[in-house]
C-alpha beads as a LAMMPS data file, in Angstrom:
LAMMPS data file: protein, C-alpha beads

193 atoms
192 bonds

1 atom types
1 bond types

-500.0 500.0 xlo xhi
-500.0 500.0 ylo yhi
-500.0 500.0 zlo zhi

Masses

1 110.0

Atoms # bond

1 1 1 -13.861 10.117 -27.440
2 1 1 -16.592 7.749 -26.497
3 1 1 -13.966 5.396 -24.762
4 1 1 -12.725 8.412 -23.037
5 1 1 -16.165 9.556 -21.878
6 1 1 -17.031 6.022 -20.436
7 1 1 -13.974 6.093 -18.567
8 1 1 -14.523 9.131 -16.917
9 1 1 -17.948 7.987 -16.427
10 1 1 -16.584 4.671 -14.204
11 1 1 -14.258 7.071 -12.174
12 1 1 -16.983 8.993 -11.196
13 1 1 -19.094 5.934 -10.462
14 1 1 -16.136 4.666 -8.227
15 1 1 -15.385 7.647 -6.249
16 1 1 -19.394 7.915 -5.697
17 1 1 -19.520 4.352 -4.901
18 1 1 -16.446 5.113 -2.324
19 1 1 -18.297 8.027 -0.410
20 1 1 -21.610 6.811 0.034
21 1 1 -22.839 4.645 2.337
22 1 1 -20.017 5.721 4.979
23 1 1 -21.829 3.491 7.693
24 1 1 -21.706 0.373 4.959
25 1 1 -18.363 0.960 4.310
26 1 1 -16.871 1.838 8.318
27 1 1 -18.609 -1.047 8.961
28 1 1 -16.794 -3.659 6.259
29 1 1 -13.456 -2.102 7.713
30 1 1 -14.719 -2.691 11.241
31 1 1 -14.881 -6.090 10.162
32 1 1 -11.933 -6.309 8.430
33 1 1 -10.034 -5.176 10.987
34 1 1 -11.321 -7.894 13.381
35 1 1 -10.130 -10.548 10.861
36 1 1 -6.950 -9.392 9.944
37 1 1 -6.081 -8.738 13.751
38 1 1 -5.632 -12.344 13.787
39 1 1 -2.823 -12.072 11.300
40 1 1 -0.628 -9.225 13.177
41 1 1 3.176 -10.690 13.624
42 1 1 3.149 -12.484 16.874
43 1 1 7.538 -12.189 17.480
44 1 1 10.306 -10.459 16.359
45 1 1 13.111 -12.736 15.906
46 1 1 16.962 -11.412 14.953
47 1 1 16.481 -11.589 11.299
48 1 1 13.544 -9.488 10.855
49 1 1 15.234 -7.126 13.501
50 1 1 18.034 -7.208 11.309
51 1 1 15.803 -6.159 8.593
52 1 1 13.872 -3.065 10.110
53 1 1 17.106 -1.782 11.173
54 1 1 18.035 -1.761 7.699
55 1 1 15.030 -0.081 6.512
56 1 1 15.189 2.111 9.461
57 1 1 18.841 3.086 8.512
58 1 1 18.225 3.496 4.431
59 1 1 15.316 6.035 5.414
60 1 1 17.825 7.953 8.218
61 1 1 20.244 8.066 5.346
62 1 1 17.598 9.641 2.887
63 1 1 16.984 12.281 5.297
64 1 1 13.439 10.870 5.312
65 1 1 10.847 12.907 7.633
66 1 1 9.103 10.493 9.856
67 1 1 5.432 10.714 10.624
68 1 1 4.030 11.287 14.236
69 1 1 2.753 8.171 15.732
70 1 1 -0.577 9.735 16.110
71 1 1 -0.390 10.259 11.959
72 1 1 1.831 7.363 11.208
73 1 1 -1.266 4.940 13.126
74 1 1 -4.217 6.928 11.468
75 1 1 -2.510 6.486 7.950
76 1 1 -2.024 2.480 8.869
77 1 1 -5.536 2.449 9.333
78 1 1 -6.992 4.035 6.744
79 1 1 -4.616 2.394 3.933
80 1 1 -4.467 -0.932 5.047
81 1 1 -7.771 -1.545 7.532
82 1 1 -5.440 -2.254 10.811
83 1 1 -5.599 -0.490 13.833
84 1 1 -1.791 -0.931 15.341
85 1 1 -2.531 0.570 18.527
86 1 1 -4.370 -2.729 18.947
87 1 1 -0.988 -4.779 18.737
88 1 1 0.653 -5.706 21.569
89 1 1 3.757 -6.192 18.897
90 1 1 6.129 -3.776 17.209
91 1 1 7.176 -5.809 14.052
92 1 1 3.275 -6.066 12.502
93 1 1 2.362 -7.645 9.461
94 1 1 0.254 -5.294 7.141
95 1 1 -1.417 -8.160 4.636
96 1 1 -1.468 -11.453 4.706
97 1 1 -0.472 -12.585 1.791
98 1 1 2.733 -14.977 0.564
99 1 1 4.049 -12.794 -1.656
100 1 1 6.646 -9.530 -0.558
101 1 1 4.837 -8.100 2.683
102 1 1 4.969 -4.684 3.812
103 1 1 5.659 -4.764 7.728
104 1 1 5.093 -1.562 10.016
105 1 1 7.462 -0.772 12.447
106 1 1 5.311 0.551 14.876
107 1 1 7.591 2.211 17.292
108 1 1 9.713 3.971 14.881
109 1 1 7.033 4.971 12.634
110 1 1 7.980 3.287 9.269
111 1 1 6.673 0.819 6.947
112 1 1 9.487 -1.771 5.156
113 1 1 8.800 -4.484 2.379
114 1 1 9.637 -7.725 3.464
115 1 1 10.935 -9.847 0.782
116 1 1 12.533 -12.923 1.326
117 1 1 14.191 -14.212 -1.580
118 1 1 14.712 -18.035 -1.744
119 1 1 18.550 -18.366 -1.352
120 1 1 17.527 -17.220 2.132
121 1 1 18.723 -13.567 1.613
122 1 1 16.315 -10.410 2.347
123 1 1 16.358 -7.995 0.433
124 1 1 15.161 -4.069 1.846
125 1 1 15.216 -1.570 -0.888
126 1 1 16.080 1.459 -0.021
127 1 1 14.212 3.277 -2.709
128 1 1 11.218 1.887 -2.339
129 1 1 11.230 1.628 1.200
130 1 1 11.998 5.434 1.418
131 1 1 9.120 6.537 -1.787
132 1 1 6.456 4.475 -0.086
133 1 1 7.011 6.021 2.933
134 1 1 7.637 9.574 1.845
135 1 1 4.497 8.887 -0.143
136 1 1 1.892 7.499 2.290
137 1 1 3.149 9.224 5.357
138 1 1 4.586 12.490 3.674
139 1 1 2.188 13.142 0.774
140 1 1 5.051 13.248 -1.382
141 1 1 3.952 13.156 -5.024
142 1 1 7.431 12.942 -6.700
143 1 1 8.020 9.996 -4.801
144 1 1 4.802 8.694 -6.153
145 1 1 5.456 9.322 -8.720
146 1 1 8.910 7.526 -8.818
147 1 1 7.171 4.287 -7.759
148 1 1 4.896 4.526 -10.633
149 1 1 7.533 4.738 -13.142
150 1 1 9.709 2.130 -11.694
151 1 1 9.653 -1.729 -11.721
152 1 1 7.798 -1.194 -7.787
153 1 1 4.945 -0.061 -9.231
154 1 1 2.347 -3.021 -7.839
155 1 1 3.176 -1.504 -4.794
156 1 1 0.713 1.549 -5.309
157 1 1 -1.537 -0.678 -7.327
158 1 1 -2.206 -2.655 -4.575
159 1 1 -3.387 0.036 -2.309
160 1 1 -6.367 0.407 -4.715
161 1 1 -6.826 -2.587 -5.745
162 1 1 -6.575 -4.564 -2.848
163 1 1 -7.396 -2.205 -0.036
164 1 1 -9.515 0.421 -1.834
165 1 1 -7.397 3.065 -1.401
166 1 1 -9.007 6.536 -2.874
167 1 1 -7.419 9.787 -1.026
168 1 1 -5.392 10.156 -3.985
169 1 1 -7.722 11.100 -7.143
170 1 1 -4.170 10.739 -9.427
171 1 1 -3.146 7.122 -8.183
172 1 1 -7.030 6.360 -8.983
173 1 1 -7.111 7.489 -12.077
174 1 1 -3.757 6.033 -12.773
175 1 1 -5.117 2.845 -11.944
176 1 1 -7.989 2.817 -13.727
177 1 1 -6.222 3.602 -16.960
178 1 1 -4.093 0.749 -16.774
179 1 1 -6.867 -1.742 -16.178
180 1 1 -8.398 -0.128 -19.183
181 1 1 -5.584 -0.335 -21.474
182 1 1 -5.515 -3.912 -20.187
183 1 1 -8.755 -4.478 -21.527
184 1 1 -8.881 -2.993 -24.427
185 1 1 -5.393 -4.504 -25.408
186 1 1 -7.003 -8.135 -24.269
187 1 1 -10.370 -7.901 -25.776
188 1 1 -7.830 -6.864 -29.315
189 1 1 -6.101 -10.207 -28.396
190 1 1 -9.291 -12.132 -28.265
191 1 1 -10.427 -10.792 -31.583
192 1 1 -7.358 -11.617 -33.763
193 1 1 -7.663 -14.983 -32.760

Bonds

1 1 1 2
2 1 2 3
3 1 3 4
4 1 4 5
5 1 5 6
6 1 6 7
7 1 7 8
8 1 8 9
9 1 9 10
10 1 10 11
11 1 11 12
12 1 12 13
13 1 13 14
14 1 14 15
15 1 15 16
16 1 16 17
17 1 17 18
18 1 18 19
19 1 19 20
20 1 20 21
21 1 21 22
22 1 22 23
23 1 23 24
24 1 24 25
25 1 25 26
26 1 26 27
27 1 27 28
28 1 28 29
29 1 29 30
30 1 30 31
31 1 31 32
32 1 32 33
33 1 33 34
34 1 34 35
35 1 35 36
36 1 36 37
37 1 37 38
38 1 38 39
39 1 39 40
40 1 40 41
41 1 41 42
42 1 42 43
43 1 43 44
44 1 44 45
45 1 45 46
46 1 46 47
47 1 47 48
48 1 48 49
49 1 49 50
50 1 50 51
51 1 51 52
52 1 52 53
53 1 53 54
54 1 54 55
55 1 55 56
56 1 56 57
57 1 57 58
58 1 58 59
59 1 59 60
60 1 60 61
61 1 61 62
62 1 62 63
63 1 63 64
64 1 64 65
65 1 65 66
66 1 66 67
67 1 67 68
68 1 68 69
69 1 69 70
70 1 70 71
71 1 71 72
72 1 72 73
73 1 73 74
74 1 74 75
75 1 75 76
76 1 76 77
77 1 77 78
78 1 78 79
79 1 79 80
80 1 80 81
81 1 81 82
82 1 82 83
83 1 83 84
84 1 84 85
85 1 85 86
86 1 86 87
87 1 87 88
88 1 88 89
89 1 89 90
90 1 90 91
91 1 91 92
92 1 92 93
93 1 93 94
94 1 94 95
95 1 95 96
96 1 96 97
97 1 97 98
98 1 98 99
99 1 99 100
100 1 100 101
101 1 101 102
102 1 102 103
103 1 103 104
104 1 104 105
105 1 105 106
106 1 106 107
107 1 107 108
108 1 108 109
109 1 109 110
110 1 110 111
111 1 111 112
112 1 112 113
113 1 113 114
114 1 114 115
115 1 115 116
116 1 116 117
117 1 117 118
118 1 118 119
119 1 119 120
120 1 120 121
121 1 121 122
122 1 122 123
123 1 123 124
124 1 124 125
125 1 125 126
126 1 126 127
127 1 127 128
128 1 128 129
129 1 129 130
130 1 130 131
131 1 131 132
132 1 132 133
133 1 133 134
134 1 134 135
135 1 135 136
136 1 136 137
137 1 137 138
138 1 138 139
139 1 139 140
140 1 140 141
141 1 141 142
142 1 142 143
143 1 143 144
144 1 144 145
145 1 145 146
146 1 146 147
147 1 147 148
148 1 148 149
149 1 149 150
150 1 150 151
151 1 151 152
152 1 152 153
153 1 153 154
154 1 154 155
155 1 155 156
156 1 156 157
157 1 157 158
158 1 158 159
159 1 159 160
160 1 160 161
161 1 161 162
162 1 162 163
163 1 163 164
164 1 164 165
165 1 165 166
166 1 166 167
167 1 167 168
168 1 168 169
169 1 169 170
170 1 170 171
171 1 171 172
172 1 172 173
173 1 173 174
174 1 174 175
175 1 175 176
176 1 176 177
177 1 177 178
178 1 178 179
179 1 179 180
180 1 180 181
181 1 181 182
182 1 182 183
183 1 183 184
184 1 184 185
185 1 185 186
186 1 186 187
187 1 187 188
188 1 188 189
189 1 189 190
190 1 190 191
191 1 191 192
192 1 192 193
């Protein structure tokens, strides 16, 4: 009960935390947007065509509903910190990490994960790339849902965790539990020892 309580007690720290101080925070995005222009895909050679038009094709196929491009840039922004209007580019890089890399597509609207596999094959999955879309742009919450209970799961983590995603009180929550469980089950693995 008490674990419970304290848990519920850090949520509602966090999603205070996350509305005050709107000029504190606008302004660290600001920022962050500055720095991470820098990092926006610069060309769009015939492989990673090759690859949007895959995505592009797997959503078509799903019947997926694609967001406005007044929507589909507002919902960039406020998930990832980058304004795309900004980029001269259509193929645009959303992090910057090494890892798989969601890309938006911004003249079609869509968002793909880029994942180039060693042996020099890409793979785009059409599941995820159709839930993560259908999610983000769509509001869906089965396909949230369905990325939560599938091996894509760090894909949603991520938008808390690394971009402090918090328009979805069930994905927070979500999260937090995990990194809970995580703790509890490590701090039991650090007293058996």
């Amino acid at each position: 009960m008490t674990r419970k309580r304290s848990l519920y007690g850090l949520l509602i720290v966090l999603i205070y935390g996350c509305q005050q101080a709107p000029s504190n925070n606008n302004e660290a995005k600001h920022q962050q947007q500055k720095h991470r222009s820098n990092y926006l895909m610069k060309y769009t050679d015939s492989t990673m065509q090759s690859y949007a038009e895959t995505a592009y094709s797997g959503l078509v196929n799903h019947q997926y509903k694609f967001p406005s491009s007044t929507n589909f840039e507002q919902i960039i922004n406020d998930v990832y910190l980058i304004d795309i209007k900004k980029s001269k580019f259509d193929d645009i890089d959303l992090v910057d990490d090494n890892g798989p890399i969601p890309i938006a597509i911004k003249h079609k609207n869509f968002i793909y994960i880029f994942d180039h596999m060693p042996e020099g094959e890409a793979i785009v999955n059409d599941s995820l790339t159709f839930h993560l879309n259908n999610y983000l742009f769509n509001k869906n919450t089965e396909s949230r849902n369905s990325l939560l209970n599938s091996t894509n799961e760090q894909y949603l983590l991520d938008l808390v965790e690394k971009f402090g995603y918090t328009k979805d009180e069930y994905l927070l929550k979500y999260v937090l539990n995990k990194k809970h469980k995580k703790e509890e089950s490590d701090q039991m693995g650090t007293t058996d020892e």
